[in-house]
C-alpha positions as a Python dict, from the first residue, in 0.01 Angstrom:
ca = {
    (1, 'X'): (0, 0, 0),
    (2, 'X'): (312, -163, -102),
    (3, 'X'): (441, -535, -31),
    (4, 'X'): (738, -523, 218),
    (5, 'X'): (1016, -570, -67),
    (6, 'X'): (847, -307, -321),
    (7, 'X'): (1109, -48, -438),
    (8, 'X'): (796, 196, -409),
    (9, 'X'): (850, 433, -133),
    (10, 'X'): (666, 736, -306),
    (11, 'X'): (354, 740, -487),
    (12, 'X'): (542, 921, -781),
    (13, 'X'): (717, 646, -856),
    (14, 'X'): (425, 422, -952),
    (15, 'X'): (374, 549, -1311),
    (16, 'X'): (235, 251, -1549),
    (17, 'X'): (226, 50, -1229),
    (18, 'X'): (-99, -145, -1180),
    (19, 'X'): (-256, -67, -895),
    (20, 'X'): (-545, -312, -736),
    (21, 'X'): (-887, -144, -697),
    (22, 'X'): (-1288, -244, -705),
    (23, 'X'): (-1382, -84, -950),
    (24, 'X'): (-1665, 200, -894),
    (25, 'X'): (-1684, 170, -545),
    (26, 'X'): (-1474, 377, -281),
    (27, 'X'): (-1125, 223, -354),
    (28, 'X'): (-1143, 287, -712),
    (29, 'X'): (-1221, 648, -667),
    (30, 'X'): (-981, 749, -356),
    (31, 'X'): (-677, 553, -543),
    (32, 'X'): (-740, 816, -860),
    (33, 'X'): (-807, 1117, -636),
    (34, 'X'): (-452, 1027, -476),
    (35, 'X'): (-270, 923, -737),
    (36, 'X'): (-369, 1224, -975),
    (37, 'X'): (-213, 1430, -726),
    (38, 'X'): (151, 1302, -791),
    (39, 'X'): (110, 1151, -1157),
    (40, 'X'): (-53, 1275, -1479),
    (41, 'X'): (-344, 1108, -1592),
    (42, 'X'): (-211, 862, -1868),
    (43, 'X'): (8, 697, -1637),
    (44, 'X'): (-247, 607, -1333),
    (45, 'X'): (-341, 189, -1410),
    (46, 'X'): (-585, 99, -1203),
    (47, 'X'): (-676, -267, -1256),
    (48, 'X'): (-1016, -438, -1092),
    (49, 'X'): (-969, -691, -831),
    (50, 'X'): (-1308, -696, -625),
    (51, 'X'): (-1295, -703, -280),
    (52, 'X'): (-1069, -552, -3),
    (53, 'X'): (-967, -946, 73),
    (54, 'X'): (-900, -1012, -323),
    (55, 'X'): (-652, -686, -300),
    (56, 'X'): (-497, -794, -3),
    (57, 'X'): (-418, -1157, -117),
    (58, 'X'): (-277, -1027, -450),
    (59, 'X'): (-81, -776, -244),
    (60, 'X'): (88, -1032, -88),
    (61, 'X'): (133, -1285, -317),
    (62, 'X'): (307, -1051, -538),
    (63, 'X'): (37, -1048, -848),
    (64, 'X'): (18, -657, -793),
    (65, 'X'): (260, -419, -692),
    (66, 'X'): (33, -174, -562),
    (67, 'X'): (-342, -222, -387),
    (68, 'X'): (-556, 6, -222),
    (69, 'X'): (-708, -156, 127),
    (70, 'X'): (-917, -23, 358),
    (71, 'X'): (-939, -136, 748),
    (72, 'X'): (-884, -397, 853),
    (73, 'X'): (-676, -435, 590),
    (74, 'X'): (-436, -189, 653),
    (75, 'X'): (-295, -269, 965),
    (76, 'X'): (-328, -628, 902),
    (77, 'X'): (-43, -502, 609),
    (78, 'X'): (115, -330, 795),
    (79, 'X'): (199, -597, 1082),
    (80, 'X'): (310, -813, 839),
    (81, 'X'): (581, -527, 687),
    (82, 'X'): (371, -345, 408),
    (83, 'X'): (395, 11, 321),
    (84, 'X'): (142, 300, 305),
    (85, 'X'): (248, 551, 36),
    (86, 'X'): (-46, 745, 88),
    (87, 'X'): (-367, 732, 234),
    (88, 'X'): (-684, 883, 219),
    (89, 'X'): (-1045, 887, 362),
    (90, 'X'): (-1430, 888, 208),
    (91, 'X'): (-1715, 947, 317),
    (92, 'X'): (-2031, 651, 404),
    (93, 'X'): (-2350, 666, 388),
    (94, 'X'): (-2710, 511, 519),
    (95, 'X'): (-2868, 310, 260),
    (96, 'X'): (-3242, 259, 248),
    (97, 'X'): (-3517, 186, -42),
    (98, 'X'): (-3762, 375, -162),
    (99, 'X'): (-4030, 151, 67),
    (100, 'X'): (-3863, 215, 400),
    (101, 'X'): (-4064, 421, 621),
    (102, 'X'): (-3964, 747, 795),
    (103, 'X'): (-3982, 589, 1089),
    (104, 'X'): (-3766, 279, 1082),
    (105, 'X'): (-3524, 498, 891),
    (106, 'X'): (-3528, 754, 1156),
    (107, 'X'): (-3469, 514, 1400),
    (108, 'X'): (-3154, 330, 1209),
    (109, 'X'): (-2967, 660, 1217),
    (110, 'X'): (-3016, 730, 1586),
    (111, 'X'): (-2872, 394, 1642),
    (112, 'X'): (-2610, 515, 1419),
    (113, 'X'): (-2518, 843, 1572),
    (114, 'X'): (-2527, 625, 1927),
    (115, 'X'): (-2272, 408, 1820),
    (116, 'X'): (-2065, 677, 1691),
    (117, 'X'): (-2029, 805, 2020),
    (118, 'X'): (-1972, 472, 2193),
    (119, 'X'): (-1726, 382, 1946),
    (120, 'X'): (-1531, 715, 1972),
    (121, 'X'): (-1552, 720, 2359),
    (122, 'X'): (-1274, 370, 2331),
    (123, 'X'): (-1234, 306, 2024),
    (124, 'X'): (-934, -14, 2061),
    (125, 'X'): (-1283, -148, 2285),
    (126, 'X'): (-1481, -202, 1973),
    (127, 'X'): (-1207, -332, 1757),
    (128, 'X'): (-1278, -696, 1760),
    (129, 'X'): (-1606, -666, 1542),
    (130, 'X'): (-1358, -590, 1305),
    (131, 'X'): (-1093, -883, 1316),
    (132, 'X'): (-1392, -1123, 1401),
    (133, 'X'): (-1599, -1061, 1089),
    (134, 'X'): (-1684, -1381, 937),
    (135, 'X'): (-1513, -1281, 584),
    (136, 'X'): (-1181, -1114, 772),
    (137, 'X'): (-1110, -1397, 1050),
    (138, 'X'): (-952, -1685, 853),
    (139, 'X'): (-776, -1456, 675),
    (140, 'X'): (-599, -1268, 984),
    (141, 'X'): (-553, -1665, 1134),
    (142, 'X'): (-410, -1751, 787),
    (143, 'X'): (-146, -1492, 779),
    (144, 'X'): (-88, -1473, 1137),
    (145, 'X'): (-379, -1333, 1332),
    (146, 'X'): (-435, -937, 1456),
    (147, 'X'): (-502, -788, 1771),
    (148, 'X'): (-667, -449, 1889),
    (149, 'X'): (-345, -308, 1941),
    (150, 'X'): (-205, -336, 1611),
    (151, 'X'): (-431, -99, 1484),
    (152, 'X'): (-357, 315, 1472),
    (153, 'X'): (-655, 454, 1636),
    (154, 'X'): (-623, 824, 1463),
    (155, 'X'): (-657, 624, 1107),
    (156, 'X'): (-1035, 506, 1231),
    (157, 'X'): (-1257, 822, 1200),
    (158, 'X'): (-1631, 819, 1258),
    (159, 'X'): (-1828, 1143, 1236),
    (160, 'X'): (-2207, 1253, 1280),
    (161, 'X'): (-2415, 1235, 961),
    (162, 'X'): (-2427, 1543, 760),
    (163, 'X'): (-2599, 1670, 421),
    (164, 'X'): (-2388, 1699, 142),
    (165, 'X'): (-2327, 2039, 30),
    (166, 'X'): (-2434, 2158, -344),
    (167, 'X'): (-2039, 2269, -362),
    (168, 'X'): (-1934, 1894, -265),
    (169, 'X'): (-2177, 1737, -477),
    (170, 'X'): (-2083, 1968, -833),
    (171, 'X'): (-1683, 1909, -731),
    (172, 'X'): (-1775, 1523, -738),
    (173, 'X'): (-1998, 1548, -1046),
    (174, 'X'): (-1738, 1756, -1230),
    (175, 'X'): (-1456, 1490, -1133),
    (176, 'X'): (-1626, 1201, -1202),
    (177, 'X'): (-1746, 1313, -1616),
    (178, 'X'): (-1372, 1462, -1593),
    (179, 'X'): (-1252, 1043, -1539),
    (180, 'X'): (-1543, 928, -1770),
    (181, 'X'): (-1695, 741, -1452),
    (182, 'X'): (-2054, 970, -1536),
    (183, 'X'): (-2193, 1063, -1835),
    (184, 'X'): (-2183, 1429, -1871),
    (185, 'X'): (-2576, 1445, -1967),
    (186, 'X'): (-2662, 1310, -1618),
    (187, 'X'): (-2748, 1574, -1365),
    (188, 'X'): (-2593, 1600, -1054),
    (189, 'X'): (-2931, 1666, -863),
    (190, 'X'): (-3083, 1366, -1058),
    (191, 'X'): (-2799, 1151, -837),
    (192, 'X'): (-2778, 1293, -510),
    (193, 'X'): (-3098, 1281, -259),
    (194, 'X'): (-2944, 1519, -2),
    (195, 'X'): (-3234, 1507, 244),
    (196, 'X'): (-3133, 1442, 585),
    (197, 'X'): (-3287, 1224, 847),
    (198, 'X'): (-3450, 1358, 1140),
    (199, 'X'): (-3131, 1548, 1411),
    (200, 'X'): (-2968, 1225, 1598),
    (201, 'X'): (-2950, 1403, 1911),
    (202, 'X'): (-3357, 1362, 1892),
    (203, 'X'): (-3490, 1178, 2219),
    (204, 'X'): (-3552, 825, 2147),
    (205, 'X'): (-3684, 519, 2332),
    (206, 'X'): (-3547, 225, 2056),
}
């Protein structure tokens, strides 16, 4: 995204620009996969600035001309007059150590699939667990405040877990050791635990 008075309407045009990312986390790699599609390589800058809040704040204060922010970042931006030159989505994941048990992990994910469904049954209804987390609020109040209906609904997109396929995973490999993010001698399979939890639509009483 853009600040409202950028001369950036196009992604082309941000050649040598610097553009705000975290670095090695989703951010970092959607702004490259976007950005390679409309510049060559040498001329994509993208420059560490931590968290989506850090972004936003340089955003608008005019210390970066560029940032990429994520929800509910993005409308936030965009209520206050800031552009989208492209946009892009990634995929999340479940988390859990090595000493979980099968069980409790199990059980997580149905909870998960459940409120995938709730959430994409009325979605504007579950909106304010966005604006009201702790680290968002007093910045929305600070520049303003947000509201459910700022947001565009088609933008949020929550799906069922899935396993990754062994196409997806070598693509992702291959494009990471092409940006020097992985070292080529790692293997892909040493990276990627692709089992997947039990079916969500298994019956349940948690």
């Amino acid at each position: 995204m853009v600040h409202p008075d950028s001369p950036h309407y196009y992604p082309g045009t941000l050649g040598n620009v610097p553009v705000a990312v975290n670095f090695h986390a989703g951010s970092h790699y959607v702004a490259l996969k976007l950005l390679e599609g409309y510049l060559p390589t040498d001329k994509i800058k993208v420059v560490h600035y931590g968290s989506p809040q850090h972004r936003f704040e340089a955003l608008m204060n005019r210390e970066v001309e560029a940032a990429a922010v994520m929800e509910p970042y993005i409308a936030l931006a965009e209520k206050l007059g800031c552009r989208a030159l492209c946009e892009g989505h990634y995929l999340g994941a479940e988390n859990a150590s090595d000493d979980m048990d099968e069980e409790t992990f199990n059980a997580i994910n149905r909870a998960v699939a459940k409120a995938i469904d709730l959430i994409n049954a009325d979605k504007r209804k579950f909106l304010h667990y966005l604006i009201d987390e702790p680290r968002f609020a007093p910045l929305a109040a600070k520049w303003g405040g947000l509201t459910p209906e700022d947001f565009h609904l088609p933008r949020l997109r929550y799906t069922k877990q899935a396993p990754y396929t062994d196409e997806i995973v070598a693509d992702t490999y291959h494009w990471m050791v092409r940006w020097n993010l992985l070292d080529q001698s790692v293997c892909a399979t040493d990276l990627v635990d692709n089992r997947l939890a039990e079916p969500a639509a298994a019956p349940a009483d948690d």
